[in-house]
Backbone as JSON Lines, residues from 0, in Angstrom:
{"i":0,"aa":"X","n":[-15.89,14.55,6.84],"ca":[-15.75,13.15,7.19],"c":[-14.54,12.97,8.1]}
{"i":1,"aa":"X","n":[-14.63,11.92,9.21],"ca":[-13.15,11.83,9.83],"c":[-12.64,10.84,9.35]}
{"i":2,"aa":"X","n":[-11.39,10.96,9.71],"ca":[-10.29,10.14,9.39],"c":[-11.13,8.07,8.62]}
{"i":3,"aa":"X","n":[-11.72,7.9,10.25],"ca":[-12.48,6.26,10.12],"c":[-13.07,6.36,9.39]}
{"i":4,"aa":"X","n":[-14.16,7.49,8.77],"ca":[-15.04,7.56,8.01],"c":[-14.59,7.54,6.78]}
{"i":5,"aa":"X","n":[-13.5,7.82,6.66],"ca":[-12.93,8.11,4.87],"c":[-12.07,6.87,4.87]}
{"i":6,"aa":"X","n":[-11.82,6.25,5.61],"ca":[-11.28,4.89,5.49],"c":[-12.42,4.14,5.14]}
{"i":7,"aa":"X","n":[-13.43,3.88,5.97],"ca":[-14.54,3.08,5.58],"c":[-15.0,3.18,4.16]}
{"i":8,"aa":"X","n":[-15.11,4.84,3.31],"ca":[-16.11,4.74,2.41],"c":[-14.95,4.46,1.62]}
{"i":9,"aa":"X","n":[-13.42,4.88,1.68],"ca":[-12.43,3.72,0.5],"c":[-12.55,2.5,0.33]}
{"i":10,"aa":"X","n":[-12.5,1.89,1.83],"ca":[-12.55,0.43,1.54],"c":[-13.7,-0.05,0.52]}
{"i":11,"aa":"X","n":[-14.8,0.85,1.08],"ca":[-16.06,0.38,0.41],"c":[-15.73,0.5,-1.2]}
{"i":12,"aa":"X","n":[-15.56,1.49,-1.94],"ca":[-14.93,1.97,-3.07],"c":[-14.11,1.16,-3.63]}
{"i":13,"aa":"X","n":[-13.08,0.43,-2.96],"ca":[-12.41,-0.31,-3.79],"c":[-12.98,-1.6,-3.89]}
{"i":14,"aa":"X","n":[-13.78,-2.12,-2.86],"ca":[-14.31,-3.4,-3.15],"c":[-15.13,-3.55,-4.37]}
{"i":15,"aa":"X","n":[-16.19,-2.31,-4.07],"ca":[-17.02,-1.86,-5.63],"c":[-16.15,-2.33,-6.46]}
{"i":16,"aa":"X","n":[-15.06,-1.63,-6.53],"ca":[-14.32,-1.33,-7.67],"c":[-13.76,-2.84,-8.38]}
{"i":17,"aa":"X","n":[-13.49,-4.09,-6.77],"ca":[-12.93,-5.18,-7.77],"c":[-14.03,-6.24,-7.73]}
{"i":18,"aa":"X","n":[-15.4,-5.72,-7.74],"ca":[-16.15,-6.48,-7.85],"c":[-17.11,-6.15,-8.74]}
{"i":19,"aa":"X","n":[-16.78,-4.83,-9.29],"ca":[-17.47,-4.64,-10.51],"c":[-16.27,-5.33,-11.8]}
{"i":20,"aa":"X","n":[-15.18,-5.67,-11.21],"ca":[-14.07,-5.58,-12.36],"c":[-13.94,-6.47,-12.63]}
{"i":21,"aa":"X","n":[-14.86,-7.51,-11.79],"ca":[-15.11,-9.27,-11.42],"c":[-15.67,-9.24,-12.85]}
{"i":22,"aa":"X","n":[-16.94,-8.38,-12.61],"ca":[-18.16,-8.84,-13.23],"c":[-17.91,-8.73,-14.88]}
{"i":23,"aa":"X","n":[-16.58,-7.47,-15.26],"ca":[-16.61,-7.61,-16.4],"c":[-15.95,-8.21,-17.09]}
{"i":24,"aa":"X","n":[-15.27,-8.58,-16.12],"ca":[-14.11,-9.74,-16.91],"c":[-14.94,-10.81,-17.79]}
{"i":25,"aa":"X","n":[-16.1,-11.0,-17.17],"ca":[-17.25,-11.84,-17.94],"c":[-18.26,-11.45,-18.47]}
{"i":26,"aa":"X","n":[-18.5,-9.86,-18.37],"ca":[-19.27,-9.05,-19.5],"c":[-18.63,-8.02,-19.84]}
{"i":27,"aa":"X","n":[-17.57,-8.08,-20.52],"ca":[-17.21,-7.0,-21.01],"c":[-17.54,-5.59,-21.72]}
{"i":28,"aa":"X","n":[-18.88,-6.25,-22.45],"ca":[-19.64,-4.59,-23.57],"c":[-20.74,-4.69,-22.34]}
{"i":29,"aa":"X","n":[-20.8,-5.03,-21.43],"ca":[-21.92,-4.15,-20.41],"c":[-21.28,-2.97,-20.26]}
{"i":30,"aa":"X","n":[-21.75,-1.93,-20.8],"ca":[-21.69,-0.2,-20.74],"c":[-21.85,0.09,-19.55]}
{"i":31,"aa":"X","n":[-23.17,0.17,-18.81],"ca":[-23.9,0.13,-17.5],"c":[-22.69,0.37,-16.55]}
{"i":32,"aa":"X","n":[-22.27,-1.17,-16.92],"ca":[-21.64,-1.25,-15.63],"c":[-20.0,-0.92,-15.49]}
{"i":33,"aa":"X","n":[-19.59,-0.7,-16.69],"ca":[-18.09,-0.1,-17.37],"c":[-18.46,1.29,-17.1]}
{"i":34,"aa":"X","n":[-18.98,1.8,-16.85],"ca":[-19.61,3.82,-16.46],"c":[-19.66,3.45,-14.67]}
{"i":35,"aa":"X","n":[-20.21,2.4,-14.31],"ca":[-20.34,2.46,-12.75],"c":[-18.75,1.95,-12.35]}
{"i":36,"aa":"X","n":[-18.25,1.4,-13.05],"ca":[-16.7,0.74,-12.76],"c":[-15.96,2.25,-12.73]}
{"i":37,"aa":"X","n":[-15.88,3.27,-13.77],"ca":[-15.31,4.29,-13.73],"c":[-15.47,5.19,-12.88]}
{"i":38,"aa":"X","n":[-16.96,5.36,-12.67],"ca":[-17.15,6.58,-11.63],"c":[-16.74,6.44,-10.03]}
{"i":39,"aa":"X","n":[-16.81,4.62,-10.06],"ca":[-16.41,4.28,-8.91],"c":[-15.14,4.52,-8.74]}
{"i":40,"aa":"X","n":[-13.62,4.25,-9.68],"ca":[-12.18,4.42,-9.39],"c":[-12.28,5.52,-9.83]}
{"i":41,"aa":"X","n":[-13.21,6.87,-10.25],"ca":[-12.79,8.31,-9.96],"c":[-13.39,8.94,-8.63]}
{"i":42,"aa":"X","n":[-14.58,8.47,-8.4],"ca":[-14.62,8.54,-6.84],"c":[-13.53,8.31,-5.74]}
{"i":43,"aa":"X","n":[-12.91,6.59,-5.75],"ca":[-12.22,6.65,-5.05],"c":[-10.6,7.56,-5.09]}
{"i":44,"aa":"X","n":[-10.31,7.16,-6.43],"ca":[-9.12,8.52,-6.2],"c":[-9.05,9.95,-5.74]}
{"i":45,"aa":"X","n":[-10.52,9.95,-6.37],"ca":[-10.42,11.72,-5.61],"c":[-10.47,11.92,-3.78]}
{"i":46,"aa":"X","n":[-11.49,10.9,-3.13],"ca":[-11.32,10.7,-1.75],"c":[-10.08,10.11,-1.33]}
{"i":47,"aa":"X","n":[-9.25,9.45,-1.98],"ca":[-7.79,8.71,-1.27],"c":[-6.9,10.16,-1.3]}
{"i":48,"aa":"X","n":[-7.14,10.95,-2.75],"ca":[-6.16,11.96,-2.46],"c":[-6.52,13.14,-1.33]}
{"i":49,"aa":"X","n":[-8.02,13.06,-1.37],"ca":[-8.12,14.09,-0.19],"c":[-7.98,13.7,0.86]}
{"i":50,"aa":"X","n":[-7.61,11.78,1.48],"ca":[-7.62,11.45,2.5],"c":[-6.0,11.75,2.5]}
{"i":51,"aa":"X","n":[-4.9,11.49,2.08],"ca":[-3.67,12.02,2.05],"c":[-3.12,13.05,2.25]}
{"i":52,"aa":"X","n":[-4.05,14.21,1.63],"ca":[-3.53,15.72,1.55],"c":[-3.79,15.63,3.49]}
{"i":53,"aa":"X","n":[-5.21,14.82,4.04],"ca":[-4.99,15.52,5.67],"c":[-4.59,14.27,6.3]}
{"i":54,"aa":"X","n":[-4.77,13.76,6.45],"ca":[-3.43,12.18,6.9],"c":[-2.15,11.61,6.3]}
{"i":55,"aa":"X","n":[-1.92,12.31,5.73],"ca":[-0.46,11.09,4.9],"c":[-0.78,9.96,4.17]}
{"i":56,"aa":"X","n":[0.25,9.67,3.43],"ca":[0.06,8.48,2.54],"c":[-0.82,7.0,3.34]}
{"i":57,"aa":"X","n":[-1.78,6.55,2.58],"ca":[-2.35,5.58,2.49],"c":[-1.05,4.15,2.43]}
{"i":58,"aa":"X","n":[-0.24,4.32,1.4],"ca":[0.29,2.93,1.38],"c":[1.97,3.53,0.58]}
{"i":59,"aa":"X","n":[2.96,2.34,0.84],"ca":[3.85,2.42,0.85],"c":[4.57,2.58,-1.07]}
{"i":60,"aa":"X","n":[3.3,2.35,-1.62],"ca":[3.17,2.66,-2.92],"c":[1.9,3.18,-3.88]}
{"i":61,"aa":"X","n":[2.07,3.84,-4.76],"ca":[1.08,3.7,-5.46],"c":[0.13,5.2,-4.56]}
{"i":62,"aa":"X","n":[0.77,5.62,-3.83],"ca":[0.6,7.21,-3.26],"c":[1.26,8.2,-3.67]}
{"i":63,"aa":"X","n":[0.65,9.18,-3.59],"ca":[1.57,10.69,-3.51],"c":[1.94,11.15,-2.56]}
{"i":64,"aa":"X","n":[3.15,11.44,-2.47],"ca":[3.47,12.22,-1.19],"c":[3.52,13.38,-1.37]}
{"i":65,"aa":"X","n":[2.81,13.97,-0.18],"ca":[2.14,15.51,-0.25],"c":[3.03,16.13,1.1]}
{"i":66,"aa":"X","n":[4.11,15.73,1.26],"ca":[5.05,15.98,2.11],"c":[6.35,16.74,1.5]}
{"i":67,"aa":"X","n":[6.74,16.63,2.4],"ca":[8.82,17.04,1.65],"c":[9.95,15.85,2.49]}
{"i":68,"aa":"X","n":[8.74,14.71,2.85],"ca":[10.03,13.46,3.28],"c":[8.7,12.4,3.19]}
{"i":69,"aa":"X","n":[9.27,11.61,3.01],"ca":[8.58,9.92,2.85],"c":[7.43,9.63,4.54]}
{"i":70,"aa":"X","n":[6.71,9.88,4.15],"ca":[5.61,9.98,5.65],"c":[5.35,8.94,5.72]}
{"i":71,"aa":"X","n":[4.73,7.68,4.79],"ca":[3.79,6.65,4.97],"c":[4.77,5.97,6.06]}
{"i":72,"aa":"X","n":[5.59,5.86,6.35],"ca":[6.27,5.46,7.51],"c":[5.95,5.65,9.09]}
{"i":73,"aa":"X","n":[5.06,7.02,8.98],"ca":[4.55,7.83,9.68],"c":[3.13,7.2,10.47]}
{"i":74,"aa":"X","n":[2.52,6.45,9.89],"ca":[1.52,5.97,10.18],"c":[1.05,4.35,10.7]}
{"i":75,"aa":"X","n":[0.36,4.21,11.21],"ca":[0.24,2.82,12.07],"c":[0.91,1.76,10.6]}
{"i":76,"aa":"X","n":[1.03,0.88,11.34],"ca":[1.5,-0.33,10.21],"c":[0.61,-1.1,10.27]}
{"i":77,"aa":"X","n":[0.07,-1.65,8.78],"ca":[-1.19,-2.64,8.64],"c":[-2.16,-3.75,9.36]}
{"i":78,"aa":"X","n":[-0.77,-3.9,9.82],"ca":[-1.27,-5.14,11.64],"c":[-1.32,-4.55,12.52]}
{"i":79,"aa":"X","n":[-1.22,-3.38,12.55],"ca":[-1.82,-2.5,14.24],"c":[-3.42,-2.23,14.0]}
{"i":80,"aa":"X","n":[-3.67,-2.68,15.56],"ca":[-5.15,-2.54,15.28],"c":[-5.86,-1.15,14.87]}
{"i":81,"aa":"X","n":[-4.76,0.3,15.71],"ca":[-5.27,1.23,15.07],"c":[-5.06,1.82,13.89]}
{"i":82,"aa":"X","n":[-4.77,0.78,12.66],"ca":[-4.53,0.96,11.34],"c":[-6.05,0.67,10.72]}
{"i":83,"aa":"X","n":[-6.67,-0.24,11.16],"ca":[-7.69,-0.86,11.27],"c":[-9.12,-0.07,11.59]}
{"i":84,"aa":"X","n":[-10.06,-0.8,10.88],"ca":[-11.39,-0.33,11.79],"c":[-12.71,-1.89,11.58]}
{"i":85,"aa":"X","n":[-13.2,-2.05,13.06],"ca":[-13.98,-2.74,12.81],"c":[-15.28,-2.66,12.3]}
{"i":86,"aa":"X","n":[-15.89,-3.7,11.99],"ca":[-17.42,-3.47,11.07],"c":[-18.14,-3.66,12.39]}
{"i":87,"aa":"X","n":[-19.32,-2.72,12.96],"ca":[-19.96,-3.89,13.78],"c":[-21.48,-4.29,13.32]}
{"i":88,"aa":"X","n":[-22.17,-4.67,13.57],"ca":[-23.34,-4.89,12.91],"c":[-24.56,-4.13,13.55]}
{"i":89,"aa":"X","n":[-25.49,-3.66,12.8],"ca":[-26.21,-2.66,13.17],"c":[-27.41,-3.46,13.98]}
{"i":90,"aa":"X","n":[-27.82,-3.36,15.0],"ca":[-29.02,-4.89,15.08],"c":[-30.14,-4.07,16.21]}
């Protein structure tokens, strides 16, 4: 996967993630979907850490640094567009 591509399928991953977390806040003993909530935030951790080990930290917290100095500094800042990726629509 490149770089955009493993950004895209995180983003995707975490949205899952707070929109399944929506859902249980108001069904809590749904099993179903407490197993799809999990597999989804072990999916995404395991792709954020492999997106780190070959790009650098994702965010200024709540990362590992797989360096020997503070990198996330290293990388576009959130309001640069090439931090970014657009959606476009498939038509």
């Amino acid at each position: 996967m490149s770089k955009m591509e493993m950004l895209k399928a995180l983003t995707a991953l975490d949205f899952m993630a707070v929109d399944l977390q929506l859902f249980l806040d108001t069904h809590p003993n749904d099993k179903e979907a407490l197993e799809k909530y999990n597999e989804v935030i072990k999916e995404g951790d395991m792709l954020r850490s492999q997106y780190e080990k070959q790009y650098g930290s994702l965010f200024s917290f709540r990362s590992y640094n797989h360096s020997d100095r503070f990198n996330w500094v290293d990388n576009p800042w959130p309001w640069k567009k090439e931090a970014n990726f657009e959606i476009k629509e498939d038509k």
